[in-house]
C-alpha positions in Angstrom: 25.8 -15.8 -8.7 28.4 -15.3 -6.4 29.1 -16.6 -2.5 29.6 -12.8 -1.8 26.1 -12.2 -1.5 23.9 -12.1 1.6 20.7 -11.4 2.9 19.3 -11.9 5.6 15.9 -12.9 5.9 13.3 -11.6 8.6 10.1 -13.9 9.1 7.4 -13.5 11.2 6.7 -17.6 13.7 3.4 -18.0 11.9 3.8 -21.5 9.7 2.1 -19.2 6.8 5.1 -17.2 6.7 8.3 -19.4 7.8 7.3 -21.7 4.9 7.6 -19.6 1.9 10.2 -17.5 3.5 12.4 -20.7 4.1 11.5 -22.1 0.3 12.9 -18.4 -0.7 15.7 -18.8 0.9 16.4 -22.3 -0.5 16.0 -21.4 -3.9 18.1 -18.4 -3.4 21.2 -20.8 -1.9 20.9 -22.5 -5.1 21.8 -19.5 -6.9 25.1 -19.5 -4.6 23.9 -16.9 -1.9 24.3 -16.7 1.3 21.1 -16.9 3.6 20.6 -15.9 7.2 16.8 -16.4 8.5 15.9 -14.8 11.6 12.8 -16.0 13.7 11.3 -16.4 16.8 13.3 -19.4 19.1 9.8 -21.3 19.4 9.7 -22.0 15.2 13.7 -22.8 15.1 13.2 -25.4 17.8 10.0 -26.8 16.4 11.8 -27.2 12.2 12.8 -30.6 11.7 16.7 -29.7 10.6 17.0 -32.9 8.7 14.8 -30.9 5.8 17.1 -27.4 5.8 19.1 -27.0 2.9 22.9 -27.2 3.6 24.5 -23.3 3.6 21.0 -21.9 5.4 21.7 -20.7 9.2 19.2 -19.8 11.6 19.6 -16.6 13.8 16.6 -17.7 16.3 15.9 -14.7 19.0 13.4 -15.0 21.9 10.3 -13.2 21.6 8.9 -13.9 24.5 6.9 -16.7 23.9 9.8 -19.7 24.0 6.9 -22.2 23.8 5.0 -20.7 21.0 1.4 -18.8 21.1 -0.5 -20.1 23.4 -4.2 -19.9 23.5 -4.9 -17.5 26.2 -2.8 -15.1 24.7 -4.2 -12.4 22.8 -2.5 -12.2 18.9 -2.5 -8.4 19.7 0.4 -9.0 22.7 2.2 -11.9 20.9 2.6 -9.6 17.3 3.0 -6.8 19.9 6.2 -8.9 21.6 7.4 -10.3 18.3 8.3 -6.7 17.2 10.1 -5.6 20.4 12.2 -8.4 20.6 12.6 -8.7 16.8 13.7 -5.3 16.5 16.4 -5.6 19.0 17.7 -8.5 17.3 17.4 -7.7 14.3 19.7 -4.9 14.9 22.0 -6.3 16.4 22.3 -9.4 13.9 23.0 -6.9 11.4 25.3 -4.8 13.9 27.4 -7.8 14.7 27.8 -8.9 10.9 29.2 -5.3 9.8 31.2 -5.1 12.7 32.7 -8.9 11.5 33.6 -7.5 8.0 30.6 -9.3 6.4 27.8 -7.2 6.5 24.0 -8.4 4.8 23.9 -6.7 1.4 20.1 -7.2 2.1 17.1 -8.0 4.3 13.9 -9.6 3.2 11.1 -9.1 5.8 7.3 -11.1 5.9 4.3 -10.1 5.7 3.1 -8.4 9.4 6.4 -7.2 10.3 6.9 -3.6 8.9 8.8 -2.9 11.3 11.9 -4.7 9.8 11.8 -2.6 7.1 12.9 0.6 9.2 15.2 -1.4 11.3 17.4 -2.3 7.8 17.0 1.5 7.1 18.6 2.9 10.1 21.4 0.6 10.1 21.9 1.0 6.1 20.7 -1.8 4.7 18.2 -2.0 1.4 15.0 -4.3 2.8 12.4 -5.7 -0.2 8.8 -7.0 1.4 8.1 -10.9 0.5 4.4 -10.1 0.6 2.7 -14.0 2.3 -0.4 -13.4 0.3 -1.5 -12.5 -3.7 -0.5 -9.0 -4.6 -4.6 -8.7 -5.1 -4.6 -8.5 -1.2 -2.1 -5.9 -0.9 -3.4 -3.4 -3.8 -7.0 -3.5 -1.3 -4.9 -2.7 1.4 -3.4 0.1 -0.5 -6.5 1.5 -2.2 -8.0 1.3 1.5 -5.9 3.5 2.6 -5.6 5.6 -0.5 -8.6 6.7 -0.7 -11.6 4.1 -1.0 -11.6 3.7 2.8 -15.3 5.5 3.1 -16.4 4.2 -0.1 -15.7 0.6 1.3 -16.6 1.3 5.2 -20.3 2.9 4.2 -21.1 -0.6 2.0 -19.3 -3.1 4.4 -22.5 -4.0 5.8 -23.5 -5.2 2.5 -21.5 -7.9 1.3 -23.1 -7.9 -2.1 -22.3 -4.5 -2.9 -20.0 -4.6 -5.9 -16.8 -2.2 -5.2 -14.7 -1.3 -8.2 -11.3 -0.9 -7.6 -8.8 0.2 -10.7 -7.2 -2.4 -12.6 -8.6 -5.1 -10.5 -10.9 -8.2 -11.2 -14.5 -7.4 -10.2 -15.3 -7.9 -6.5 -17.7 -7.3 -4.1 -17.3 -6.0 -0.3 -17.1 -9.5 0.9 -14.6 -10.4 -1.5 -12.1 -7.7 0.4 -9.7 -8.8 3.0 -11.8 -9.1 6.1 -9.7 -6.8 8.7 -11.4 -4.2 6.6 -15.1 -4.6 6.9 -17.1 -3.8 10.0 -17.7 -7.0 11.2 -13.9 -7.4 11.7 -13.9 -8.5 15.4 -12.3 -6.1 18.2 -9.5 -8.1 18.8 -8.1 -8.0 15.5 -8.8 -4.3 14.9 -5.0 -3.7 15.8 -4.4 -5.5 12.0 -5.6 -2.2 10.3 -3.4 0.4 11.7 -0.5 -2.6 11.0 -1.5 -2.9 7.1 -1.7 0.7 7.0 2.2 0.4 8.4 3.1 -2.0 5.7 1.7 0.2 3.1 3.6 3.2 4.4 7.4 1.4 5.3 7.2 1.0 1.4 8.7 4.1 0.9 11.8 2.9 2.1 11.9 0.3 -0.9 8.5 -0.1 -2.9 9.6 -3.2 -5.0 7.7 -6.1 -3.4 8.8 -9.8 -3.7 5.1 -11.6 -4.1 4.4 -15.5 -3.8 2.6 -15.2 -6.9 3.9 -15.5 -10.7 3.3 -13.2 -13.8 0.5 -15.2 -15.6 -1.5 -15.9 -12.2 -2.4 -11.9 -11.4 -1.9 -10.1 -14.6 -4.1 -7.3 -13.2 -3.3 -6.8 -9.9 0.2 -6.9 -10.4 0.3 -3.7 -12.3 -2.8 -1.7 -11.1 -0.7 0.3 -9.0 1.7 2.2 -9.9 3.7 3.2 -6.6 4.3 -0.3 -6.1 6.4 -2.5 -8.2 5.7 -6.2 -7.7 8.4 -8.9 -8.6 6.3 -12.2 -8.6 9.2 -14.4 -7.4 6.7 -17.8 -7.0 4.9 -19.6 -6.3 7.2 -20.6 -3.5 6.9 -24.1 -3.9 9.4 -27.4 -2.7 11.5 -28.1 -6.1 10.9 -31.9 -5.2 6.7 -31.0 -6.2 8.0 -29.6 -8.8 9.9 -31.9 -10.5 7.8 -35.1 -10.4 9.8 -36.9 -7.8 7.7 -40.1 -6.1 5.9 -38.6 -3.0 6.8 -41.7 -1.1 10.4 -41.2 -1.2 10.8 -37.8 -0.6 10.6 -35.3 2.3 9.0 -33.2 -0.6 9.3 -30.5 1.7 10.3 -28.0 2.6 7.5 -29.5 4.8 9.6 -28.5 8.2 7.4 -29.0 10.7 6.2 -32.3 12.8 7.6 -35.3 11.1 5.1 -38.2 11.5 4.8 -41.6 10.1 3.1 -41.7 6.8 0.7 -44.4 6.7 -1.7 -42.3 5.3 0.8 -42.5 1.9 0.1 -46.1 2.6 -3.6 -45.6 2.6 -3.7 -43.5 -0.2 -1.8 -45.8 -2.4 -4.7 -48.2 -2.0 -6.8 -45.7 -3.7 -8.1 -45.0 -7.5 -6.7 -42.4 -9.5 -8.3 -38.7 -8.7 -11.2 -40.1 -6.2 -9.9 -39.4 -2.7 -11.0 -36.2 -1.3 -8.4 -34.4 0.9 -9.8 -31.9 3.7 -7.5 -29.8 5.7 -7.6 -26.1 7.1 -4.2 -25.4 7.8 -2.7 -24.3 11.0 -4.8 -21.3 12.8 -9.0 -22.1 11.4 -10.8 -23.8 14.1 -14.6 -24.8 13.9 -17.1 -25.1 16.3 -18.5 -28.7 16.9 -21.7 -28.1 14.9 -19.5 -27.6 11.9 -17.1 -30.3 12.4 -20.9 -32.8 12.6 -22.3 -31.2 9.1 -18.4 -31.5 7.4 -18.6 -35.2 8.7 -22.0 -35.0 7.0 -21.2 -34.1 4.1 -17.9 -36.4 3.4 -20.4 -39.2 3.8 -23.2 -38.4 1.5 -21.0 -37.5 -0.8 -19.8 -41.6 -0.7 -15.7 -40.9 -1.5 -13.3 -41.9 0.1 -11.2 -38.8 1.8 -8.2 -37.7 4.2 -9.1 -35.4 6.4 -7.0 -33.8 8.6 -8.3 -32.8 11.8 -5.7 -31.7 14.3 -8.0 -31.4 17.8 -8.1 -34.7 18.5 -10.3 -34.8 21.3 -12.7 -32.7 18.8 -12.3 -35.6 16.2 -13.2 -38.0 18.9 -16.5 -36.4 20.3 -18.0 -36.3 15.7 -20.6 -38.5 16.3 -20.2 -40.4 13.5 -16.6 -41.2 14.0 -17.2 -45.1 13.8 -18.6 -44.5 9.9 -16.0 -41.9 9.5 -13.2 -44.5 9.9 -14.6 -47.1 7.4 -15.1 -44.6 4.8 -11.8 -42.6 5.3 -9.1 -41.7 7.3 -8.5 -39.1 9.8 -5.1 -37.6 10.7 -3.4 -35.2 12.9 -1.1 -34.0 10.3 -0.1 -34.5 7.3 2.6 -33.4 5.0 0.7 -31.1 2.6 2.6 -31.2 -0.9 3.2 -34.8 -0.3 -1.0 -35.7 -0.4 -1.4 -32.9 -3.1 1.3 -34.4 -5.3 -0.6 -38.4 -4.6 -1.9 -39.3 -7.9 -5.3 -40.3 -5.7 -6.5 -36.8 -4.7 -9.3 -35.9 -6.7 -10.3 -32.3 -4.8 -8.7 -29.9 -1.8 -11.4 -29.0 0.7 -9.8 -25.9 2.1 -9.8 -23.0 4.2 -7.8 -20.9 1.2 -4.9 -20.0 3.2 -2.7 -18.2 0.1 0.4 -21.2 1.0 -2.8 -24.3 0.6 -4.1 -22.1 -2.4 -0.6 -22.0 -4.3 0.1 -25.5 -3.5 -3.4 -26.9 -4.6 -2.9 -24.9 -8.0 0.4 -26.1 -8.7 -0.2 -29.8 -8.2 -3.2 -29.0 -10.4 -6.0 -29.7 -7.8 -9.9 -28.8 -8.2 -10.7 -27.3 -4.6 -14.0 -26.5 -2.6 -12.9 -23.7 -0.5 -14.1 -23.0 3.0 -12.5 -19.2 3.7 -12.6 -17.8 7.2 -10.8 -14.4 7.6 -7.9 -12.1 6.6 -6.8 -12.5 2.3 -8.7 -15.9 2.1 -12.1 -14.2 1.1 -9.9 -12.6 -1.5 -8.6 -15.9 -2.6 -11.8 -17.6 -2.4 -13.0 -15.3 -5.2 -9.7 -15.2 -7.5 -10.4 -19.1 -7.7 -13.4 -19.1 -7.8 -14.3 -16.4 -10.6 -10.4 -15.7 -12.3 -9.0 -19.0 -12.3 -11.6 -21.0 -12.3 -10.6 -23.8 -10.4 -13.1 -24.7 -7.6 -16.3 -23.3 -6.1 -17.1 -21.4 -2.7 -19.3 -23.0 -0.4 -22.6 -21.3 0.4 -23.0 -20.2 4.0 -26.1 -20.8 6.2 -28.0 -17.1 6.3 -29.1 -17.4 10.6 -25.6 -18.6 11.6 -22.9 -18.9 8.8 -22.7 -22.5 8.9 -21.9 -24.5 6.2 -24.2 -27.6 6.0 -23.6 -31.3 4.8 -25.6 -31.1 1.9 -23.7 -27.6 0.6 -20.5 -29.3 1.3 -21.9 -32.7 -0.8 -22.9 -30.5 -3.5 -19.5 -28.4 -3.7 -17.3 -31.9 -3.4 -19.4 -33.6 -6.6 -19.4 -30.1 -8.6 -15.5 -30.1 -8.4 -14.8 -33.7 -8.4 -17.7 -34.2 -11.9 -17.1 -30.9 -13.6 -14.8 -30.9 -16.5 -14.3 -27.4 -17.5 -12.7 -27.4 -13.5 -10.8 -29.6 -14.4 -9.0 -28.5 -17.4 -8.7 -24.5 -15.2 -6.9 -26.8 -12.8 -4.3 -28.4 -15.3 -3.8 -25.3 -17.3 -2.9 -23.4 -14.2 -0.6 -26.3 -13.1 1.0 -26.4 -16.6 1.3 -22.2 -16.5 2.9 -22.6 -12.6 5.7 -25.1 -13.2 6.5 -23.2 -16.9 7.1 -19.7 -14.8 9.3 -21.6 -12.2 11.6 -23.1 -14.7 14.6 -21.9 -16.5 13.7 -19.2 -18.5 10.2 -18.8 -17.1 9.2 -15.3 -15.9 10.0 -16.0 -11.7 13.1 -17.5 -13.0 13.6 -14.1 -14.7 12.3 -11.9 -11.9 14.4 -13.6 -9.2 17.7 -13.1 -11.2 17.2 -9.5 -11.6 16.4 -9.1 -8.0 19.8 -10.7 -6.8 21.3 -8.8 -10.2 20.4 -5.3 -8.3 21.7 -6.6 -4.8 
C-alpha cells in the first residue's frame, strides 16, 4: 500500500463507535495509509494518546457539548448538535486538505451519522458506511423500510410472533432492533426517521464496511441485494489477537480512562475458566431493584466474579455489598479485552452491545446476555440461536426484571455446558483465521483500499 492514500474517517463521540472506528483506522495505517479521524472535542480530550498508533491525527471539532453528554440532555438535541457542527467541519476539513494539494481520496462515516455521507458527496469525495453493528441489524432496518414496515408494526405488540424476513435466520418481533417496535419510547422515536436516512444516503455508495467477518453472518450478509457488505472485522486490538500476556500490554486500543489494574492482580489469583465477569458497557443503567437481584444471583451461584459497576454511589447503597466484596470484586472500570483475554474468565455477563459481543466471541467466551435496546435484541438471538454461544436471560412477566435465581441459572448453564463451550472455541478459532493473512477480512480490507 502506498503513503499516498488517505481517508478520512468520520465517527460519531459514542465509545461504541470511536472504538472500532479507531481500531479501523489502526489496521489501515498498518497497510501504509494515511488516517485522519474526525470527532467530537469531548472524545479527543478524554483518549489516553499514549495508546494511538503513530501516523493517526485527530481533527477534533466542537459539537457543542465540550464536556460530553450530559444527563439532562435529551440524545435527540445532542445527535441533533453533533450533525450541525459535524457537517460544518467536516466540510471544511475536507475543503482545507484539497485546497493544501492533499485532498482525502476517501471518507469512512459511523453508524448514526448519514449525514457524512452527503457532506463527502458534495465536495467530491467517495464515502463507504462502517456499519457499528452486525449487518443482521441493518438488513431489518432495510426490509423495514422496504416494505415489511406494516407487517412488523401490526405484530409488534406480540413479541412472539415469528417474522420471516428473506435470507435471514428465523426471528421473532422481539428479536428486531427495538427503535422499530411500538414500545420504542418517545424520546428515541427520532432514531427511525435517522435509520431510514442511513438506508437511503446508500445510494451515494452502497458498499458497507461491517464489524463482522464472512463465516460469522453468512446469511445476512448476502440477503440483500442493493447492499454489498465488505465484512472488514471483527475490529479487534491485534495485541488480543496475537496471544500477547494481558498483564503487559495496553491490549488496547482500550483508549479510554487509564486506571490501575489490580483487578489483573486479583484475577491472577484465580483458577482457570471460573471467574465470572459482569459488565454492561457504557450507556445501560439499571434500576436499584435490579442491581439487588444481579447481586443475588452472583452469590447463589457461589463463583468468584468481576463485576464492573460504574455508579458508584449505586454499588455502595447493594445491600449486600459487605458479601459482595468477599466473594468478588467490584470496579469502576475496567479494560475490556484485557479481562476477556485473562485465562480466569469462565463467562461474560453482558448487555450485548455488538463491540462486548465481538470481543467476547473472539477471546472465545460463553456469555449470559442481558440486552436492553437498539441491535442488542438482535444480538441476543444470533448468539443465542446461530452461534450458539450463551443463553438469554428470562425476564420477569409484571415488570421485566431479571431475578437472582434466572441470573444463577443462566451463569451455571454457560459456565457447566459443554456443547457452549466448544460454539465458543470454534467461533474463536473461525474469528482469529478471518483476521489473519490470507483470511477472508484480510482479503476484503485489501480490495477495499485496492479500489480507493
Amino acid at each position: 500500500m502506498t503513503s499516498q492514500r488517505k481517508i478520512l474517517i468520520v465517527a460519531y463521540s459514542g465509545q461504541g463507535h470511536v472504538n472500532p472506528a479507531i481500531r479501523f483506522a489502526t489496521r489501515l495505517i498498518k497497510m501504509s495509509v494515511a488516517v485522519t479521524v474526525c470527532t467530537s472535542l469531548s472524545v479527543v480530550r478524554r483518549i489516553d494518546k499514549e495508546t494511538i498508533p503513530h501516523g493517526l491525527t485527530f481533527a477534533p471539532f466542537s459539537d457543542g457539548h465540550d464536556g460530553g453528554k450530559q444527563p439532562t440532555t435529551p440524545l435527540e438535541q445532542f445527535v441533533s448538535d453533533f450533525a450541525t457542527y459535524g457537517a460544518s467541519a467536516v466540510a471544511e476539513i475536507i475543503s482545507s486538505a484539497a485546497a493544501a494539494g492533499q485532498p482525502f481520496h476517501h471518507l469512512v462515516y459511523t453508524t448514526v451519522i448519514p449525514w457524512a455521507a452527503r457532506v463527502a458527496d458534495a465536495h467530491g469525495v467517495k464515502a463507504s458506511l462502517l456499519w457499528c453493528q452486525p449487518a443482521t441489524v441493518l438488513d431489518s432496518y432495510y426490509y423495514y423500510f422496504n416494505g415489511y414496515q406494516e407487517l412488523i408494526s401490526s405484530n409488534g405488540n406480540n413479541l412472539t410472533s415469528p417474522i420471516n424476513l428473506p435470507g435471514m435466520p428465523p426471528l421473532t418481533i422481539g428479536d428486531l432492533p427495538s427503535f422499530l417496535l411500538p414500545a420504542n419510547p418517545k424520546e428515541y422515536e427520532f432514531l427511525i426517521p435517522l435509520m431510514k436516512d442511513h438506508v437511503d444516503v446508500l445510494k451515494l455508495g452502497k458498499r458497507i464496511l461491517v464489524n463482522s467477518f464472512n463465516e460469522l453472518e453468512v446469511q445476512s450478509l448476502g440477503a440483500i441485494k442493493q447492499i454489498e457488505y465488505l465484512p472488514i472485522g471483527p475490529l479487534i486490538p491485534s495485541e488480543f489477537l496475537n496471544g500477547e500476556d494481558s498483564s503487559e500490554t495496553s491490549l488496547g486500543e482500550d483508549f479510554f480512562d487509564k486506571k490501575e489494574d489490580e483487578y489483573i492482580q486479583w484475577l491472577n489469583t484465580k483458577p482457570k475458566s471460573s471467574v465470572v465477569y459482569v459488565s454492561f458497557g457504557t450507556i445501560a443503567s439499571f434500576s436499584m431493584e435490579q442491581m439487588e437481584e444481579m447481586a443475588i444471583g452472583l452469590l447463589e451461584s457461589r463463583r468468584p466474579f468481576l463485576w464492573v459497576i460504574r455508579d458508584s454511589e449505586q454499588a455502595g447503597r447493594l445491600s449486600k455489598i459487605e458479601e459482595l466484596k468477599k466473594h468478588g470484586m467490584i470496579v469502576g472500570w475496567c479494560s475490556q479485552v484485557v479481562v476477556l483475554s485473562h485465562q480466569a474468565i469462565g463467562c461474560f455477563v453482558m448487555h450485548c452491545g455488538w463491540n462486548s459481543t465481538a470481543e467476547t466471541l473472539v477471546a472465545g467466551i460463553p456469555a449470559v446476555v442481558f440486552p436492553q435496546w437498539s441491535d442488542q435484541p438482535t444480538n441476543a438471538k444470533l448468539l443465542e440461536d446461530v452461534w450458539k454461544t450463551g443463553v438469554r436471560v428470562r425476564r420477569r412477566e409484571r415488570d421485566g426484571v431479571v431475578e437472582g435465581k434466572e441470573i444463577e441459572r443462566c451463569v451455571e448453564m454457560v459456565m457447566r455446558d459443554d456443547d457452549i463451550k466448544k460454539n465458543a472455541v470454534k467461533w474463536r478459532g473461525l474469528a482469529r483465521e478471518a483476521l489473519n493473512n490470507g483470511g477472508s477480512t484480510t482479503i476484503n480490507l485489501l480490495a477495499f483500499l485496492d479500489e480507493l
